[in-house]
C-alpha positions as CSV (number, residue, x, y, z in Angstrom):
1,X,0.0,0.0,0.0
2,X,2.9,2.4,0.7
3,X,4.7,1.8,-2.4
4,X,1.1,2.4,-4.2
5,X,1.0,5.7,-2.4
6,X,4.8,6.8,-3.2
7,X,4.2,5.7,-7.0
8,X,1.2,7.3,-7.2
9,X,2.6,10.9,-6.3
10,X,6.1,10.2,-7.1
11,X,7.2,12.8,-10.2
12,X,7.5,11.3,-13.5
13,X,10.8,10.6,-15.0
14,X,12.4,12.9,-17.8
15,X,11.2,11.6,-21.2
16,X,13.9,11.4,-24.4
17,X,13.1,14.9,-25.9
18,X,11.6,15.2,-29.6
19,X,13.7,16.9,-31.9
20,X,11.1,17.6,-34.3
21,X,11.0,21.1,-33.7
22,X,7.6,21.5,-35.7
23,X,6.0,18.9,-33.3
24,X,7.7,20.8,-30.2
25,X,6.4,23.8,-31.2
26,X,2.5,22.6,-31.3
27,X,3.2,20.3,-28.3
28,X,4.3,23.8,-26.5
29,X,1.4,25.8,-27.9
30,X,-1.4,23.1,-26.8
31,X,0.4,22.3,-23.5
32,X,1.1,25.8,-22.0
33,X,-2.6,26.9,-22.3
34,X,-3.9,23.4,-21.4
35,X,-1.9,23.6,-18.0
36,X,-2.5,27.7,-17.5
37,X,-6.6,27.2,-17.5
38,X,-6.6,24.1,-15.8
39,X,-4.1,25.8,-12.8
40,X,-6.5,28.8,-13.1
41,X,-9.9,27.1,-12.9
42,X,-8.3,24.5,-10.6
43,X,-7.4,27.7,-7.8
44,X,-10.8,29.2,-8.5
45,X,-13.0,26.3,-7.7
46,X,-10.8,25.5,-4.5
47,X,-12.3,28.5,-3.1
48,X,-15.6,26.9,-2.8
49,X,-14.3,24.7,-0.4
50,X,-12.3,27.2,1.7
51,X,-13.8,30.5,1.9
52,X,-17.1,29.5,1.6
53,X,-17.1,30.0,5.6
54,X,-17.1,33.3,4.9
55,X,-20.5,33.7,4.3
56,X,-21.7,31.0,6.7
57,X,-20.0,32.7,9.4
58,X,-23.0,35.0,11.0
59,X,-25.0,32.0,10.2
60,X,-22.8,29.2,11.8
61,X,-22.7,32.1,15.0
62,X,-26.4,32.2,14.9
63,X,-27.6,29.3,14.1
64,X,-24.7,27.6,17.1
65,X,-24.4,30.7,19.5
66,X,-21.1,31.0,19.5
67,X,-19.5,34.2,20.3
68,X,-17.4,36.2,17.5
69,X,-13.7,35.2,19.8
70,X,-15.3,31.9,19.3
71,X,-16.0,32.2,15.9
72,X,-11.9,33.9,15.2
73,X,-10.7,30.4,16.8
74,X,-12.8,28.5,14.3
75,X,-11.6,30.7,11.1
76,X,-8.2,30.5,12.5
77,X,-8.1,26.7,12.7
78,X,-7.7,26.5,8.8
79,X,-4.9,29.3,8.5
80,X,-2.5,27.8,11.4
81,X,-2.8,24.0,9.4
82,X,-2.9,25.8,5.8
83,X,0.5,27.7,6.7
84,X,2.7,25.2,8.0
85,X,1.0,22.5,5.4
86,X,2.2,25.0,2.3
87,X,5.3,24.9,3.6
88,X,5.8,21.5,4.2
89,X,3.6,20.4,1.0
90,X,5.8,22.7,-0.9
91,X,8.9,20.5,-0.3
92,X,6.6,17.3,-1.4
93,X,5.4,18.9,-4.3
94,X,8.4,19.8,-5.3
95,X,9.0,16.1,-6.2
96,X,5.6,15.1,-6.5
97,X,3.5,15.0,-10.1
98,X,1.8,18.1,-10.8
99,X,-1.1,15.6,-12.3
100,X,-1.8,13.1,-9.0
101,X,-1.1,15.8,-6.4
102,X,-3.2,18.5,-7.4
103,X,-6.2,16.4,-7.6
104,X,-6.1,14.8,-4.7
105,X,-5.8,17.5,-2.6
106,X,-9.2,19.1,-3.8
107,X,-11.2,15.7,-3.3
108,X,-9.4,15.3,0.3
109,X,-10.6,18.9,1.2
110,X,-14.1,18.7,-0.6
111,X,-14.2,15.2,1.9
112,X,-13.2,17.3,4.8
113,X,-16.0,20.0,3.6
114,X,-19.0,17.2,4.4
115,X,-17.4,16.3,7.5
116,X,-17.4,19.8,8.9
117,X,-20.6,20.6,7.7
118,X,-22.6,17.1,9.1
119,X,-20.8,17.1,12.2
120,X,-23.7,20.1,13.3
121,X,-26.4,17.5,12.7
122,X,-24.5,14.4,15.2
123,X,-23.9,17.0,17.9
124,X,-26.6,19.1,18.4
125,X,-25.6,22.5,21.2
126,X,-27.7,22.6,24.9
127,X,-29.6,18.9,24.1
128,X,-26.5,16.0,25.1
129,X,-23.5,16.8,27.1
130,X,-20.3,14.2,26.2
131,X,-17.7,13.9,29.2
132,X,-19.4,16.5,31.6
133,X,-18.4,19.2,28.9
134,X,-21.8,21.2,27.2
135,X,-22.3,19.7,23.8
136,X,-21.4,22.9,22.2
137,X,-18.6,23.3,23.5
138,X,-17.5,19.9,22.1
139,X,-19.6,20.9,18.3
140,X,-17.0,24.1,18.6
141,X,-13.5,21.5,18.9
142,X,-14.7,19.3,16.5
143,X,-15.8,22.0,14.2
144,X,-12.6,23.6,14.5
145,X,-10.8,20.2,13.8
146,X,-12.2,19.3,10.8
147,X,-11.8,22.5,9.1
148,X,-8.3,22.6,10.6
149,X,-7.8,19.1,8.5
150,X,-9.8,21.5,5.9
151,X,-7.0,24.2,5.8
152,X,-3.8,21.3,5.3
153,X,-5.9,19.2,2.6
154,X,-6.3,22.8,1.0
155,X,-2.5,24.0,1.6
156,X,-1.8,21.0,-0.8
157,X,-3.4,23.0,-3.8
158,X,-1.1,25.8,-4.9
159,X,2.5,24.1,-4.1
160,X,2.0,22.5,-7.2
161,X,0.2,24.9,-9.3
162,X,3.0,26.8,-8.4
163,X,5.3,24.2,-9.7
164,X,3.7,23.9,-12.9
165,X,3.7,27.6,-13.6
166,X,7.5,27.7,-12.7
167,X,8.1,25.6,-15.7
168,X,6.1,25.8,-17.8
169,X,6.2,29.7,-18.2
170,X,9.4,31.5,-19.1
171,X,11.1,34.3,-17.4
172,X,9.9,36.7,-20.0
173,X,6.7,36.0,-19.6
174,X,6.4,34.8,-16.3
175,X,5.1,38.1,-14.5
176,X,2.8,39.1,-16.4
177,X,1.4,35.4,-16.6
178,X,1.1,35.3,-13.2
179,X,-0.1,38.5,-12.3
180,X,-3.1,36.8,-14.7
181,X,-3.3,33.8,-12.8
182,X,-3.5,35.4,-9.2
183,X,-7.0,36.4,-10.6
184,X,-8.3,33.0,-9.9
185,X,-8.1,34.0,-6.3
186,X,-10.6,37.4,-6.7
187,X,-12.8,35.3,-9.1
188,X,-12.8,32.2,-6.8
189,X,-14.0,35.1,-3.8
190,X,-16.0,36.5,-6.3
191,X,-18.0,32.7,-7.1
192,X,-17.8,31.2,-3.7
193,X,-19.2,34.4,-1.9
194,X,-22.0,34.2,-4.6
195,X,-22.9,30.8,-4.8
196,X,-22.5,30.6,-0.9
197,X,-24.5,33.6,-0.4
198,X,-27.4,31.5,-3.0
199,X,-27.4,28.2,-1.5
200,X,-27.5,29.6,2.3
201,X,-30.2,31.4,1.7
202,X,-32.3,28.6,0.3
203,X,-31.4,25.5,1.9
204,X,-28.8,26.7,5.0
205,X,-25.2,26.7,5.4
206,X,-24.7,22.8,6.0
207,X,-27.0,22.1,2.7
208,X,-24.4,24.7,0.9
209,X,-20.9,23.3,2.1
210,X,-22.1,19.7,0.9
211,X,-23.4,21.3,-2.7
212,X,-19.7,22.7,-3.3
213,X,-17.8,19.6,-1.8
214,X,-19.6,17.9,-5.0
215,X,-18.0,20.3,-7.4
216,X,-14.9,20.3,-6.4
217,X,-14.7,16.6,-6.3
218,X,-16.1,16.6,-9.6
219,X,-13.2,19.4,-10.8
220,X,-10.4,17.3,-9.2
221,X,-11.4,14.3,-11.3
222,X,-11.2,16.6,-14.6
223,X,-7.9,17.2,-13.6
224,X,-6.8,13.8,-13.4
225,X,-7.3,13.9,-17.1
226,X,-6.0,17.9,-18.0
227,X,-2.6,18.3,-15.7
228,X,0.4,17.1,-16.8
229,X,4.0,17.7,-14.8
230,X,7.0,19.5,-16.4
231,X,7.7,19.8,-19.7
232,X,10.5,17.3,-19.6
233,X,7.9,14.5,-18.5
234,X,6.3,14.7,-22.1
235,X,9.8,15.3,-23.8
236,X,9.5,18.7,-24.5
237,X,12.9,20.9,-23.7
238,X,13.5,23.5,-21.0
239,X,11.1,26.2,-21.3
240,X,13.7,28.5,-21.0
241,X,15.8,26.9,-22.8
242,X,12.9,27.1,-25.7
243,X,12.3,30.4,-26.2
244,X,15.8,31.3,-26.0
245,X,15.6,33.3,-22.8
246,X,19.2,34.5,-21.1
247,X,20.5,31.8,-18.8
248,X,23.3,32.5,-16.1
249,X,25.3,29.2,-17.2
250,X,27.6,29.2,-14.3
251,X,24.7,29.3,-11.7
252,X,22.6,26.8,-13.2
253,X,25.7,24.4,-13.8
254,X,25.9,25.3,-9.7
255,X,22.4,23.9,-9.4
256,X,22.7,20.9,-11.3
257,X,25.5,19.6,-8.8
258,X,23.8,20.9,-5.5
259,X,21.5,18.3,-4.1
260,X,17.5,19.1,-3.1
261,X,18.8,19.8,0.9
262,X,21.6,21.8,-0.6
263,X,19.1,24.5,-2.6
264,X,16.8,24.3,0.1
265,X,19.4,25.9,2.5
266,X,20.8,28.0,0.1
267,X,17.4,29.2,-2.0
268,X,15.4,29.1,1.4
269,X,17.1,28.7,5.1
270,X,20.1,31.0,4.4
271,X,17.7,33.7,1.9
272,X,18.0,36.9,3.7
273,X,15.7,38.7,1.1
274,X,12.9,35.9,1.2
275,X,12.8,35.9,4.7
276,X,12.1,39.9,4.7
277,X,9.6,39.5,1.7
278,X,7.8,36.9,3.6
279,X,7.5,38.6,6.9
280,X,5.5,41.8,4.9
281,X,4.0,39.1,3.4
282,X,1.9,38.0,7.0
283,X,0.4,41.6,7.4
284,X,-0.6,41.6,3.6
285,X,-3.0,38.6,4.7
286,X,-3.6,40.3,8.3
287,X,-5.8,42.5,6.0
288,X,-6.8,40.2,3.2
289,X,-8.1,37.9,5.4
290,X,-9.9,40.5,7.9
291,X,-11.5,42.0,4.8
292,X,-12.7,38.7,3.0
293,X,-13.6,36.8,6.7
294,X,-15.7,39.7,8.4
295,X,-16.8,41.6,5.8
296,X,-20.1,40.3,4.9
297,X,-20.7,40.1,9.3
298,X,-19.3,43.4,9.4
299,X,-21.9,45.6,7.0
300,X,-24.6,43.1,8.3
301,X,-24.1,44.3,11.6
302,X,-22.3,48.0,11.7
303,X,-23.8,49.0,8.8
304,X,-27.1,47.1,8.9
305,X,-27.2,45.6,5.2
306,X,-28.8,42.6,4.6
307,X,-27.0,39.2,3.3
308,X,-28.0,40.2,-0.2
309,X,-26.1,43.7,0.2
310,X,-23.4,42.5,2.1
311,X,-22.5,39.7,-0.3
312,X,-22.7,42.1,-3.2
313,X,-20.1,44.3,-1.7
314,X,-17.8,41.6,-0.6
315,X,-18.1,40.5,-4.0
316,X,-16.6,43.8,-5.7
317,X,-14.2,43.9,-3.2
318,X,-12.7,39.9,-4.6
319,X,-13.8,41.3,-8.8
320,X,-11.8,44.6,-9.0
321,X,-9.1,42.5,-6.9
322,X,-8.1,41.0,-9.8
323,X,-7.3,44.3,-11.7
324,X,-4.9,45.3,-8.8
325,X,-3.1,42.7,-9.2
326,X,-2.3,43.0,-12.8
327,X,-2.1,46.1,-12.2
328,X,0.6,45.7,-9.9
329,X,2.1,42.9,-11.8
330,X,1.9,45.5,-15.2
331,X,3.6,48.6,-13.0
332,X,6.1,46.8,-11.4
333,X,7.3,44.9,-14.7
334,X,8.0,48.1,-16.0
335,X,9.7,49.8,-13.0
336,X,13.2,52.0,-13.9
337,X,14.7,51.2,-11.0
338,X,14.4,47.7,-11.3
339,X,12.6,46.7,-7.9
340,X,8.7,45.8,-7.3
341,X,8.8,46.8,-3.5
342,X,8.3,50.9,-3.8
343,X,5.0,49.0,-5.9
344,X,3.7,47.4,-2.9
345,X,4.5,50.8,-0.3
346,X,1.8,52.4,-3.1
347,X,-0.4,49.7,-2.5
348,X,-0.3,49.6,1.6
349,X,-1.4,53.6,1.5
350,X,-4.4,53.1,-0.7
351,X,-5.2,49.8,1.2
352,X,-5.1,52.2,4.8
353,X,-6.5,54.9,3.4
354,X,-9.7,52.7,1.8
355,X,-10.0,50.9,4.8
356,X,-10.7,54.5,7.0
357,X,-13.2,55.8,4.3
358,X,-15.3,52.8,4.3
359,X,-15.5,52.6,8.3
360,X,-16.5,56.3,7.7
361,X,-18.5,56.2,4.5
362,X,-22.3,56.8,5.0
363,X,-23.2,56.7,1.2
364,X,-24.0,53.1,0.4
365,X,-23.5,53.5,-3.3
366,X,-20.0,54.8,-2.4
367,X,-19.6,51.5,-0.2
368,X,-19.2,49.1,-3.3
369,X,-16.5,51.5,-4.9
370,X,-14.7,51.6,-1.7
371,X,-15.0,48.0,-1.3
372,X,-13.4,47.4,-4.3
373,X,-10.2,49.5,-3.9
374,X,-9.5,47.5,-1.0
375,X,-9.3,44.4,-3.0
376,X,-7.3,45.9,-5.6
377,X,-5.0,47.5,-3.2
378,X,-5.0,44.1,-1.5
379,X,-4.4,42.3,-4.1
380,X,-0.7,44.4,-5.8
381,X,0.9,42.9,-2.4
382,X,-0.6,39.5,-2.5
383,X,0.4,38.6,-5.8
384,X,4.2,40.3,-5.7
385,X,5.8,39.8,-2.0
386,X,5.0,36.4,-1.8
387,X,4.2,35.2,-5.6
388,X,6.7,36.8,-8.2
389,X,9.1,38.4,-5.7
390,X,9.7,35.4,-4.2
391,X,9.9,33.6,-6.7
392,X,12.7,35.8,-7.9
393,X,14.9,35.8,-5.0
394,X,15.4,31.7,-5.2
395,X,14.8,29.0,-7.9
396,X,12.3,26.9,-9.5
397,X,13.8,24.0,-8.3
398,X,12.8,24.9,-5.1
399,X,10.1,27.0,-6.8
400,X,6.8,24.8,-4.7
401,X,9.4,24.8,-1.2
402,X,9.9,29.0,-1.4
403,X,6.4,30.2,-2.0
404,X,4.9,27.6,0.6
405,X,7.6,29.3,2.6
406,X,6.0,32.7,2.0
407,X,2.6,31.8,2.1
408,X,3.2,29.9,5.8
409,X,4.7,33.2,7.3
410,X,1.4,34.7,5.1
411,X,-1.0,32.4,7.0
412,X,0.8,33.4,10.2
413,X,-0.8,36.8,9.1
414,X,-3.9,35.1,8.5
415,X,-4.2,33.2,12.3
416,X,-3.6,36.5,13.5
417,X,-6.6,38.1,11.8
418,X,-9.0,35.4,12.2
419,X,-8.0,35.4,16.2
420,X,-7.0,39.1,16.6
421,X,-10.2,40.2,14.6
422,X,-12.6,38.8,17.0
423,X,-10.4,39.7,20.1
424,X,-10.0,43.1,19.3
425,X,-13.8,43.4,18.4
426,X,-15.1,41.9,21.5
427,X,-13.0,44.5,23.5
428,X,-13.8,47.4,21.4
429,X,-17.6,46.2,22.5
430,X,-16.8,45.6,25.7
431,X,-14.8,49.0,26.5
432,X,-16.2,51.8,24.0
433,X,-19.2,50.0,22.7
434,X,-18.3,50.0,19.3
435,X,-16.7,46.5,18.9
436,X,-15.9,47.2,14.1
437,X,-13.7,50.4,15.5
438,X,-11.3,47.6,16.9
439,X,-10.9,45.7,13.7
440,X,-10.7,48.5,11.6
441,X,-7.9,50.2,13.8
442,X,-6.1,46.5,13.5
443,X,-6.5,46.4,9.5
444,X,-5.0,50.0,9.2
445,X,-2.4,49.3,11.3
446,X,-1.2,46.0,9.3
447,X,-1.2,48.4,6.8
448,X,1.4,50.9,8.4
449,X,3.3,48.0,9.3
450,X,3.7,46.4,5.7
451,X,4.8,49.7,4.4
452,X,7.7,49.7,7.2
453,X,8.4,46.4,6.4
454,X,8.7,47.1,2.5
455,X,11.2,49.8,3.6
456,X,13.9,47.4,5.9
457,X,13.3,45.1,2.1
458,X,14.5,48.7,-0.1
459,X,17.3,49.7,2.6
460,X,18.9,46.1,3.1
461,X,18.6,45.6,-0.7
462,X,20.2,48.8,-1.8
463,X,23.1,47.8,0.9
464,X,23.3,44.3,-0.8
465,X,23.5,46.1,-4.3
466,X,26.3,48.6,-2.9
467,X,27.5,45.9,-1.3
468,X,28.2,44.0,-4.6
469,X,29.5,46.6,-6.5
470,X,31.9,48.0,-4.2
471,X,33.4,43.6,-4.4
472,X,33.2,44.3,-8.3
473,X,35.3,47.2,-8.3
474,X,38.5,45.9,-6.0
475,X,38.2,42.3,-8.3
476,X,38.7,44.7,-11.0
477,X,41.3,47.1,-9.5
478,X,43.4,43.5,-8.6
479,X,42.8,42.7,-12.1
480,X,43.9,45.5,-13.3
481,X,47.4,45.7,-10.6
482,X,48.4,42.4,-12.5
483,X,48.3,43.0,-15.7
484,X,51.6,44.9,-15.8
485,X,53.2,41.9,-14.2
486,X,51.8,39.3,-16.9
487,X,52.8,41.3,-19.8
């Protein structure tokens, strides 16, 4: 059985490569696109069975009477297993098939899904008590351990999307690709928040997670059929090496002798630069997630819209997301000075200064443009310090390992909103009466505290670069001392 499993997953091995350069060319043409939608539809339709707690979150409060601290314990159960699990299923994936691993991890998590969602009819709050303890108080543990399970089965999903667009998209093309593909994440937003907000309204949360566990077990099976792993695996060249994109010889001749644990330390452990990226990173999804988890709780209650209303907004919010982040992707490909961080310092002061106006906005038409900002603004950060940045500063052999590496420190960010969200609204209530002015003073100040954090990135970079040139110039001044003494 444990040589089943290991086959099952284990990468493919590197297929004699075609020299017909006519059939490597349509093979190229067919493949890239084929793998780009399916990694885009894949991400989308993941959401369905991740944030679709989003919306059932008043609901699951209501309909359980559970307490919004509560409530931040149960959302933060999926961000403390889907941090560390994207780290650690960023190594696997790393050597795992693109086409097996993928698909698995949606039908594991679209399992998980039913679990969570039935456990509320076995254990039913204030009628049985199990081991002395109230009955809700064991629903809230159990709850909170099967969408913990929830959050790892789902941390499984974009290691190896992550993979595939690593090689299957060139350098020259790479950022601008992506930026495209981070979409998925607004649109997923955009279709679970939606399609949640539909099905909850007619046949109640539980009905609604089991209705999207279906579809994504249904999508995972398509992709059993669609992936495929790197382009070696078919016999296709280097993509790289395809389109005749620059390579740094001596460096990648370095990387074809180091072993995996040898890039990892080098491309991860020891990386100065991803280790900054990643810690601005966490407060990027401090905000993200406070924005996307609370929201639709947040108007229903502070601003005293109904689920309809609130789901719209939320839903411009995760649309116009995806135009920040090409956006950001377009603006920072096309920076003179070379670096994408002053982009994301841009993004963090229109993300604060969104986040104020819509606590204070009264006009409700003004609501859904404000709403929208934030998601673009939120959305520049997302996809460059820990997508495209980070990518940069390693290597797509460790491609999977260093943005699970990023995205755990991101869902660090994440526990603390789930968890610091409900704290600091329960205090805010309990001191001042006005429990939302706490979450929004904890959102705007993530904010302040990425833009710092984006400015240690410019000041130790700019050292590094100084740094480097200043090593350039005495190599070349010795150089240039000898030369009278060869001749």
């Amino acid at each position: 059985m444990a040589n089943f499993i290991v086959d099952f997953f284990k990468e493919p091995p590197i297929k004699e490569e075609i020299q017909d350069k006519a059939v490597v060319d349509k093979m190229y043409r067919h493949w890239t696109w084929r793998i780009f939608i399916s990694c885009y539809l894949a991400y989308i339709i993941a959401h369905l069975c991740r944030k679709n707690i989003a919306v059932a979150l008043p609901f699951i409060g209501q309909d359980l009477g559970y307490t919004n601290t509560q409530l931040g314990i149960l959302g933060s159960s999926l961000y403390m297993t889907y941090g560390i699990g994207k780290f650690c299923n960023g190594i696997l994936a790393d050597r795992s098939n693109v086409r097996t691993f993928l698909p698995t991890a949606m039908i594991i998590s679209a399992i998980a899904n039913l679990c969570f969602a039935f456990s509320a009819v076995f254990i039913t709050p204030g009628h049985v008590s199990f081991f002395g303890l109230p009955s809700a108080t064991i629903l809230l543990w159990v709850l909170t351990f099967f969408w913990g399970a929830n959050g790892w089965f789902q941390s499984m999903i974009f290691p190896p999307i992550a993979k595939a667009l690593s090689y299957w998209l060139s350098k020259s093309e790479r950022a601008t690709k992506w930026s495209i593909w981070s979409t998925s994440h607004q649109l997923g937003v955009f279709a679970t928040v939606m399609l949640s907000g539909i099905l909850i309204g007619k046949l109640g949360w539980k009905m609604a997670f089991g209705i999207e566990a279906v579809i994504v077990t249904i999508t995972g099976l398509i992709l059993f059929w669609s992936l495929r792993d790197k382009p070696q695996s078919i016999g296709l060249p280097d993509i790289d090496i395809y389109r005749n994109e620059p390579i740094e010889e001596k460096k990648e001749a370095e990387i074809q002798k180091m072993s995996y644990f040898e890039m990892f330390r080098k491309f991860i452990v020891c990386n100065k630069i991803l280790w900054l990226l990643s810690i601005a990173y966490a407060f990027v999804y401090v905000i993200r997630f406070g924005t996307e988890d609370w929201f639709v709780k947040y108007l229903m209650e502070y601003k005293g819209d109904s689920l309809a209303i609130a789901t719209a907004k939320l839903s411009s919010l995760a649309v116009v997301g995806s135009i920040g982040a090409i956006a950001a992707g377009w603006f920072s490909d096309r920076s003179k000075s070379g670096s994408r961080i002053p982009i994301n310092i841009y993004f963090f002061m229109g993300l604060g200064t969104c986040i104020f106006l819509f606590h204070i906005n009264k006009i409700d038409a003004f609501d859904y443009i404000l709403a929208a900002l934030i998601g673009a603004f939120t959305a520049g950060p997302q996809l460059l310090l820990g997508g495209v940045c980070a990518l940069e500063a390693t290597s797509k052999q460790v491609a999977s390992a260093a943005l699970g590496f990023a995205g755990m420190f991101g869902y660090v960010g994440a526990v603390l909103s789930a968890s610091g969200t409900g704290f600091m609204i329960d205090m805010f209530q309990a001191k001042f009466n006005n429990g939302w002015l706490g979450a929004i003073i904890f959102w705007i100040s993530s904010a302040v505290i990425g833009i710092i954090m984006c400015l240690i990135i410019l000041a130790y970079s700019s050292h590094q670069a100084k740094k480097a040139q200043l090593e350039t110039a005495e190599v070349k001044a010795e150089a240039d001392e000898q030369e009278p003494v060869k001749q």
